[in-house]
C-alpha positions as CSV (number, residue, x, y, z in Angstrom):
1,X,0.0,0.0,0.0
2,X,1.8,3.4,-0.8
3,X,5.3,3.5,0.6
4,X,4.2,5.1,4.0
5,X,5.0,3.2,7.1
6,X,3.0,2.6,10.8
7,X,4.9,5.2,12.1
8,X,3.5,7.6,9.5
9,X,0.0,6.3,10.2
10,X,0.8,7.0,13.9
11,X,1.5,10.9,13.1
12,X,-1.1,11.5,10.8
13,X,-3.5,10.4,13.8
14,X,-1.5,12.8,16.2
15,X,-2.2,15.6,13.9
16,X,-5.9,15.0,13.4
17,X,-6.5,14.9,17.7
18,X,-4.2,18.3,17.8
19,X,-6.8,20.0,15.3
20,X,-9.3,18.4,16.7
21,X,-8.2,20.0,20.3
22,X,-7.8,23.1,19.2
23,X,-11.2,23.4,17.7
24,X,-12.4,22.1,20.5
25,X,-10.6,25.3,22.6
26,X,-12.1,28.0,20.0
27,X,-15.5,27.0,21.4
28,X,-14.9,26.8,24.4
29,X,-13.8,30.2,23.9
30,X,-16.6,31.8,22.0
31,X,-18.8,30.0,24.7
32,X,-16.7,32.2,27.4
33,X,-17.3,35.7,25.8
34,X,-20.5,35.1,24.7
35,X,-20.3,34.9,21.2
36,X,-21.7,31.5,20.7
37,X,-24.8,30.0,19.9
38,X,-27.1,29.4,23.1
39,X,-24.8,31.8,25.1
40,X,-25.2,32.8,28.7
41,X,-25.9,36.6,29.0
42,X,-25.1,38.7,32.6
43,X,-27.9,39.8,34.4
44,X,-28.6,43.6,34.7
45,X,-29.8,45.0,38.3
46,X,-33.7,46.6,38.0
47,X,-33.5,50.5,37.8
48,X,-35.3,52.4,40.8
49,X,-39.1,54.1,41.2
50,X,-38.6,57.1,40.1
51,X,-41.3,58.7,42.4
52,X,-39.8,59.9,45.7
53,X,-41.9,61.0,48.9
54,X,-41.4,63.9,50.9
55,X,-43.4,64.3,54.4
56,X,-44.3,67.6,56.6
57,X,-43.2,67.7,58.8
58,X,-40.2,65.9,58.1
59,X,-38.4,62.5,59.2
60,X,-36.9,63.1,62.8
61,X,-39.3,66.3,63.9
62,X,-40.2,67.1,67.7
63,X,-43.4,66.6,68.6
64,X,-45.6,68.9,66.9
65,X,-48.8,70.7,68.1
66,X,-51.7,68.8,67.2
67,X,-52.9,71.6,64.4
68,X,-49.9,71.7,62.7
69,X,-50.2,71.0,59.2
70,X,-49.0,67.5,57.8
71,X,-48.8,65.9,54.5
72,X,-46.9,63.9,52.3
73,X,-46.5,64.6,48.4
74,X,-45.1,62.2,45.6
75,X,-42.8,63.6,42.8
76,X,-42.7,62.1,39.7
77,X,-45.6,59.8,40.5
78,X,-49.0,59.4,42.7
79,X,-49.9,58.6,45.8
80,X,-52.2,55.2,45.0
81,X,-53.4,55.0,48.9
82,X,-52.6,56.9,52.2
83,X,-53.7,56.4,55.7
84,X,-52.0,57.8,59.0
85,X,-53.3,56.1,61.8
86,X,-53.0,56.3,66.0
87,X,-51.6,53.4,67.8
88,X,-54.7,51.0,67.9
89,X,-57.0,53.8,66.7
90,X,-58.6,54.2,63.2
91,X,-57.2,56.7,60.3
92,X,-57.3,60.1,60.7
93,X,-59.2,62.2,58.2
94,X,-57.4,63.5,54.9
95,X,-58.1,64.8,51.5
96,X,-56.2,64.0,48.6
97,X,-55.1,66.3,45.8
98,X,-56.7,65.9,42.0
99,X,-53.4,65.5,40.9
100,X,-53.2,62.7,43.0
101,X,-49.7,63.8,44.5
102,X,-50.6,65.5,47.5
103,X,-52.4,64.2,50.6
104,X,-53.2,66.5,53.8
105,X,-54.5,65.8,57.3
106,X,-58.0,67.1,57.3
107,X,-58.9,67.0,61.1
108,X,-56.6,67.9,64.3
109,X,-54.5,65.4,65.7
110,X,-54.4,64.2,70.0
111,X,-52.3,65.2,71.9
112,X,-49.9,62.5,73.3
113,X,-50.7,60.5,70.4
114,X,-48.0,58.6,67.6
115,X,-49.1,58.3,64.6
116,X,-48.1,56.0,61.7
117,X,-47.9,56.5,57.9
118,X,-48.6,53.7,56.0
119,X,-49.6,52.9,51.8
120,X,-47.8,53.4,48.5
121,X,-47.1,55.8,45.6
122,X,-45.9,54.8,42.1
123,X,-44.3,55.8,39.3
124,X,-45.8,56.1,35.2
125,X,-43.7,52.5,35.0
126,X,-45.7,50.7,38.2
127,X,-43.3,50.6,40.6
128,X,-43.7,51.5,43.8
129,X,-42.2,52.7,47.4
130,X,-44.2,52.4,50.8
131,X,-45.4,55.8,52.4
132,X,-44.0,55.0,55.9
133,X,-42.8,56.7,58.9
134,X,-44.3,58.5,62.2
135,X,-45.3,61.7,63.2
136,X,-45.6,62.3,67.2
137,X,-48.0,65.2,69.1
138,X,-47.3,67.3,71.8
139,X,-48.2,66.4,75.7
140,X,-49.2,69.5,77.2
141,X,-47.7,70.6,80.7
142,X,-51.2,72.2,80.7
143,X,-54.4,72.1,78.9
144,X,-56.3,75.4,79.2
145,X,-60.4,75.8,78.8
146,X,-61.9,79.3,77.9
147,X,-65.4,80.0,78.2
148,X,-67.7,82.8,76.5
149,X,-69.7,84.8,78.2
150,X,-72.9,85.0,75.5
151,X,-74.7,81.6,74.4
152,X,-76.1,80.1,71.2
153,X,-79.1,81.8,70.3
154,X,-79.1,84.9,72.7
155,X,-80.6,88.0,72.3
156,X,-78.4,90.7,73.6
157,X,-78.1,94.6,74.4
158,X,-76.1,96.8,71.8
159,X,-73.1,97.4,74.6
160,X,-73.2,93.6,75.3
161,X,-69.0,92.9,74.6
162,X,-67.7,89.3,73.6
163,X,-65.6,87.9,77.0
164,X,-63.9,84.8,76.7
165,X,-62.6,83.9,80.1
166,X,-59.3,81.2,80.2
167,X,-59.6,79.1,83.2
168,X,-56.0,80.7,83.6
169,X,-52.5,83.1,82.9
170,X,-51.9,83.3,79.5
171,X,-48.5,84.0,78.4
172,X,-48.1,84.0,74.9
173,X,-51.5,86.4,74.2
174,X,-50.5,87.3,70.8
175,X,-50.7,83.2,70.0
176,X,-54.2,83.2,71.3
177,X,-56.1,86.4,69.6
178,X,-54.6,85.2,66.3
179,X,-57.0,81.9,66.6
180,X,-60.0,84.3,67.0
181,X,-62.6,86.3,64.8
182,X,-65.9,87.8,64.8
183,X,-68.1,87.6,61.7
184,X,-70.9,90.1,61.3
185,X,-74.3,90.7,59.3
186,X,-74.1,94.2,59.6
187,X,-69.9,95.7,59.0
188,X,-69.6,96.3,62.3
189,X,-65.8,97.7,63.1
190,X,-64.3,96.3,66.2
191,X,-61.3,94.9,68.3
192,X,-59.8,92.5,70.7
193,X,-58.6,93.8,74.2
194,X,-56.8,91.6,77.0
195,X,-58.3,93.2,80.0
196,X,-56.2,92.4,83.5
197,X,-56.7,89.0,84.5
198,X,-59.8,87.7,87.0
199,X,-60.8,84.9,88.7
200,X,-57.8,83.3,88.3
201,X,-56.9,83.7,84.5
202,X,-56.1,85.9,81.3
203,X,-59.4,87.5,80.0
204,X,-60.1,89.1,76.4
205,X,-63.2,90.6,75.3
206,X,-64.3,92.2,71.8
207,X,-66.3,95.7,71.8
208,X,-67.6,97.8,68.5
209,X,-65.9,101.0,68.1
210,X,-69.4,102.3,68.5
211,X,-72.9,100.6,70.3
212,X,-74.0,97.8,67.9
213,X,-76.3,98.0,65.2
214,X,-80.1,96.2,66.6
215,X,-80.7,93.2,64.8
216,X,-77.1,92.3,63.6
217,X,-76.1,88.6,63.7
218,X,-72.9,88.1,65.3
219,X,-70.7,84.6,65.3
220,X,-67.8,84.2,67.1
221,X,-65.3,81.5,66.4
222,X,-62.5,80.9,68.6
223,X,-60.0,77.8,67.7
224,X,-58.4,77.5,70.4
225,X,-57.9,73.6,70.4
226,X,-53.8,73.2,69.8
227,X,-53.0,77.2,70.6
228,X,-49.6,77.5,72.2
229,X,-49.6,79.7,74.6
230,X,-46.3,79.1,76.1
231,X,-44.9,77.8,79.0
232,X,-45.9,74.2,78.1
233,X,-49.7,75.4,78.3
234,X,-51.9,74.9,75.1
235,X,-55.8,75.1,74.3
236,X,-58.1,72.5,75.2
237,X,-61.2,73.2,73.5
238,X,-62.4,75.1,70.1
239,X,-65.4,77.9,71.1
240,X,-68.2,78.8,69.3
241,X,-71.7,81.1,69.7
242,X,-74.1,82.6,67.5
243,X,-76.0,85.3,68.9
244,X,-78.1,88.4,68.2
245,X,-78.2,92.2,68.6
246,X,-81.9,93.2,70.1
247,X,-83.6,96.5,70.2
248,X,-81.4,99.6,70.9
249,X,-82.0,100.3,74.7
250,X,-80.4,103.1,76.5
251,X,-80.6,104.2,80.2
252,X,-79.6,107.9,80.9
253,X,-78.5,108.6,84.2
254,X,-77.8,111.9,85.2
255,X,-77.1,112.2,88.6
256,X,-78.2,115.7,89.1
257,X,-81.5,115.3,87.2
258,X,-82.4,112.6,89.8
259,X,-84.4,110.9,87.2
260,X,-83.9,107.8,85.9
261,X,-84.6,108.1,81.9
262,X,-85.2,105.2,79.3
263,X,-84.7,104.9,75.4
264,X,-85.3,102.7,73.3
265,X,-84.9,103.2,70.0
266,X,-84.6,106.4,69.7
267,X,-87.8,107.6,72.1
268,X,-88.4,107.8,75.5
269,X,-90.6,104.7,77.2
270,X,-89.7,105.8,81.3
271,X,-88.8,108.5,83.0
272,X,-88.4,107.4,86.7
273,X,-88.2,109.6,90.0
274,X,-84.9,107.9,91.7
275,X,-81.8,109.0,94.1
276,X,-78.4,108.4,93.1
277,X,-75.3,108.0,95.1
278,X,-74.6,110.1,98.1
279,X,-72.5,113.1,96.4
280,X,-70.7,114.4,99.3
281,X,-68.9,110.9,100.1
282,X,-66.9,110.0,97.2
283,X,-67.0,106.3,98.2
284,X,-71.0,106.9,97.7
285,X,-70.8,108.2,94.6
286,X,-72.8,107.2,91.6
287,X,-69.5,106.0,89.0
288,X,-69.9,108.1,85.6
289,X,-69.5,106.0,82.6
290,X,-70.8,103.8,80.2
291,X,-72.1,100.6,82.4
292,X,-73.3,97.8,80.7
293,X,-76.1,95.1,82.8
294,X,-75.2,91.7,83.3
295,X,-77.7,90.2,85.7
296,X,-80.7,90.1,87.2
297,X,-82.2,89.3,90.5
298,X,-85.9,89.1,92.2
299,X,-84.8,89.7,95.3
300,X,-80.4,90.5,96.1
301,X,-78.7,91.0,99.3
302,X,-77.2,94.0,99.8
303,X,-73.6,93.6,102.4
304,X,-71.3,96.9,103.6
305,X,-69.1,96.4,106.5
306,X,-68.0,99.6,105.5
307,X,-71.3,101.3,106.3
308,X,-72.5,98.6,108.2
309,X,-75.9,97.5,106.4
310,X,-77.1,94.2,105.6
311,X,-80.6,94.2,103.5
312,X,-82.8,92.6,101.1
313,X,-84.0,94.3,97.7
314,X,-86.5,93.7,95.1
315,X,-86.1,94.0,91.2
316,X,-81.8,94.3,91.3
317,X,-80.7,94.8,88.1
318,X,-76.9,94.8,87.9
319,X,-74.9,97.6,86.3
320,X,-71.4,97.2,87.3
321,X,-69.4,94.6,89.9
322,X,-68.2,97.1,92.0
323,X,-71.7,96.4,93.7
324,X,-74.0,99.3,91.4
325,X,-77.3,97.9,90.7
326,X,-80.5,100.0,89.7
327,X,-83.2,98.6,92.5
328,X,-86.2,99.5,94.5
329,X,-85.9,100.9,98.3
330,X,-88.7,101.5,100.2
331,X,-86.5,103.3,102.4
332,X,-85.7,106.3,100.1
333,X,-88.7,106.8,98.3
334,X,-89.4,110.2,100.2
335,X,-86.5,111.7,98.5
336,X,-86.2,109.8,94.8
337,X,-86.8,112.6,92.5
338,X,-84.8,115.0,94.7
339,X,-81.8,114.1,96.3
340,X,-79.1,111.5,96.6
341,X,-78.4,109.8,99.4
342,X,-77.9,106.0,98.5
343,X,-74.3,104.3,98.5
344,X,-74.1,104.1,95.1
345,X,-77.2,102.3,93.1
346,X,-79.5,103.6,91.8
347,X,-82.8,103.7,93.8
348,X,-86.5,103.1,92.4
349,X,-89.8,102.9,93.9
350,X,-90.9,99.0,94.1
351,X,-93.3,99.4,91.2
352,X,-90.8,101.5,88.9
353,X,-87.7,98.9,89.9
354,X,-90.1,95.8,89.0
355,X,-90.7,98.0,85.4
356,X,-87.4,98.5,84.8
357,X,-86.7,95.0,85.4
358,X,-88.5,93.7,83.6
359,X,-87.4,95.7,80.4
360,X,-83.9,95.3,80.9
361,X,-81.7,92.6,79.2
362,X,-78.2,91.6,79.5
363,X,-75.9,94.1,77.5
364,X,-78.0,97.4,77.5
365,X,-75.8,100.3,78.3
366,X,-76.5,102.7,81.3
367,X,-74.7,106.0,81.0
368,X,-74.2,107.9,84.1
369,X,-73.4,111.8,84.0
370,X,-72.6,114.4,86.7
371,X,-70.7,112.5,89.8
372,X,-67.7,113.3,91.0
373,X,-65.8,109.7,90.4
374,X,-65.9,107.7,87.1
375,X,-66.5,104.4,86.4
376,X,-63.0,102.6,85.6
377,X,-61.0,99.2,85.7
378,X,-61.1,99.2,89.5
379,X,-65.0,98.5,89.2
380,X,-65.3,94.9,87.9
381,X,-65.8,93.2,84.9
382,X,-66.9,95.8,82.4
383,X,-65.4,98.5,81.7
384,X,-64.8,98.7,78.2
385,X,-66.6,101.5,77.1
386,X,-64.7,103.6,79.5
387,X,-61.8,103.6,77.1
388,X,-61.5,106.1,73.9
389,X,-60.9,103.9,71.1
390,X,-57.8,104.3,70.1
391,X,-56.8,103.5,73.8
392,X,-58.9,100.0,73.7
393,X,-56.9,99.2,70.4
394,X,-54.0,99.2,72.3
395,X,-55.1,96.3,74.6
396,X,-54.4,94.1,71.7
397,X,-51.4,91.8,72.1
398,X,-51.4,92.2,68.0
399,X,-49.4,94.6,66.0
């Protein structure tokens, strides 16, 4: 056969297994890179939302006061659902935004309280982050109450002011007039004064520049709930009252005329015979000033250790707390009409007293003329109309 040997046989085989090897080693090479048929491609990581949260008020905030407002907002996405919610309570209220990329607390939050964000937003490519973190409320050192002087659905005297009474000091006033407003039927032009404090707390009442206009509705709004007024003290309670301005009844008192003279709107219904304060003793004397009445009473107790009497009258009608009422008294009927000799009211036969009492509502203005001493913040609760108004402006704790 041919002139080749076994050993050439032998070689020939050799080089067939080296090519064979070496194609064997390109594949395995292509396979390596990736170049091959069937190849194994390296996995890319998923890209990120794109929607990010932001929260008010923010990751890491001190407690805040239960009013504040708080929200969370997507960007570059939607909120799809949002709830914050007490530990074991139920979801506080909220309203979310048309956009769909805003959602605010809608109701005040408790004091003490945690609350927990929970639900998710997403992006236009469906994926999603949690809404998630906490947002903690205040614990008052204090919770103060205030309470208003006029209730729902009163009718009231045009000198009547609006008194709220805190149940006690306020020292951040400024905080609490800014949570409160008047709202009229008639423009009425008015203004908040913090008068000294009483019974054992700050006080702040709201008078027209001028009387009030009869038949004006009047609502008074005070949201107090959440108010900081300092020191670790904040507002318990929101107020509220509706009332209404009655007919326009005024009481001239001119100590010298020793009459007693009624008006109402604009004409005279009584002209009473009555005595005044004594005018020699200025301790006696009838105050001058605008009063304002405030209660009523069948039958009051009248006390001086100063000038030692203790007696019962009829038909009391209070003008002032520094102890001036317009009653009857037997006692001084002789001279009513004539001279002054009581220790400050305002005396009435028992028929005229029980007229004017009965006539006489809470807020009507008395205005006495002629004594010696005038009425001012060392006589009680209202004093109001005492002051020019530019000088009750200044009782404001606002600029």
């Amino acid at each position: 056969m041919g002139g080749g040997t076994r050993r050439d046989f032998r070689r020939t085989l050799l080089a067939v297994a080296v090519a064979l090897v070496g194609v064997a080693g390109v594949v395995t090479g292509a396979t390596a890179t990736g170049g091959g048929r069937g190849s194994a491609l390296p996995l890319l990581a998923p890209s990120p939302p794109k929607v990010a949260l932001s929260y008010q008020p923010g990751p890491g905030t001190a407690p805040v006061k239960p009013t504040t407002p708080i929200q969370v907002s997507a960007t570059n996405g939607v909120l799809r659902e949002v709830a914050l919610t007490p530990a074991g309570g139920t979801p506080v209220k909220g309203t979310l935004s048309p956009d769909r990329r805003t959602w605010t607390v809608a109701e005040p939050l408790a004091f003490g309280k945690t609350y927990t964000w929970s639900g998710t937003a997403a992006d236009v490519d469906n994926k999603t982050v949690p809404v998630a973190g906490t947002v903690s409320v205040v614990t008052p050192a204090k919770l103060v109450r205030g309470t208003v002087n006029i209730g729902d659905d009163r009718t009231v005297g045009i000198a009547a002011p609006i008194q709220i009474q805190f149940s006690t000091h306020i020292d951040d006033k400024a905080s609490a007039e800014k949570v409160l407003s008047v709202e009229t039927s008639v423009p009425t032009e008015g203004a908040w004064g913090w008068l000294p404090d009483e019974n054992g707390g700050s006080r702040i009442h709201w008078r027209p520049r001028e009387y009030w206009k009869p038949g004006t509705k009047v609502n008074v709004k005070a949201n107090l709930y959440g108010a900081d007024y300092g020191g670790g003290a904040f507002g318990a309670a929101n107020l509220t009252t509706s009332f209404t301005i009655g007919r326009a009844q005024i009481t001239k008192a001119d100590v010298h005329s020793h009459q007693l003279v009624v008006m109402r709107d604009g004409q005279q219904v009584a002209n009473y015979p009555a005595s005044y304060g004594l005018d020699s003793d200025p301790n006696r004397n009838t105050r001058s000033g605008i009063h304002v009445i405030t209660e009523k009473f069948t039958d009051k107790r009248m006390v001086s250790q100063q000038y030692g009497y203790d007696v019962m009258e009829k038909w009391a009608v209070r003008m002032s707390n520094n102890g001036e009422f317009i009653h009857a008294n037997p006692a001084t009927v002789g001279v009513q009409g004539s001279s002054n000799v009581s220790h400050g009211c305002v005396n009435l036969s028992t028929e005229d007293a029980k007229n004017y009492y009965d006539m006489a509502q809470y807020g009507d203005p008395v205005e006495v003329v002629g004594s010696g001493v005038n009425l001012s913040s060392r006589d009680g609760d209202i004093w109001d109309w005492t002051l020019p108004w530019p000088e009750w402006q200044k009782l404001s704790a606002l600029d």
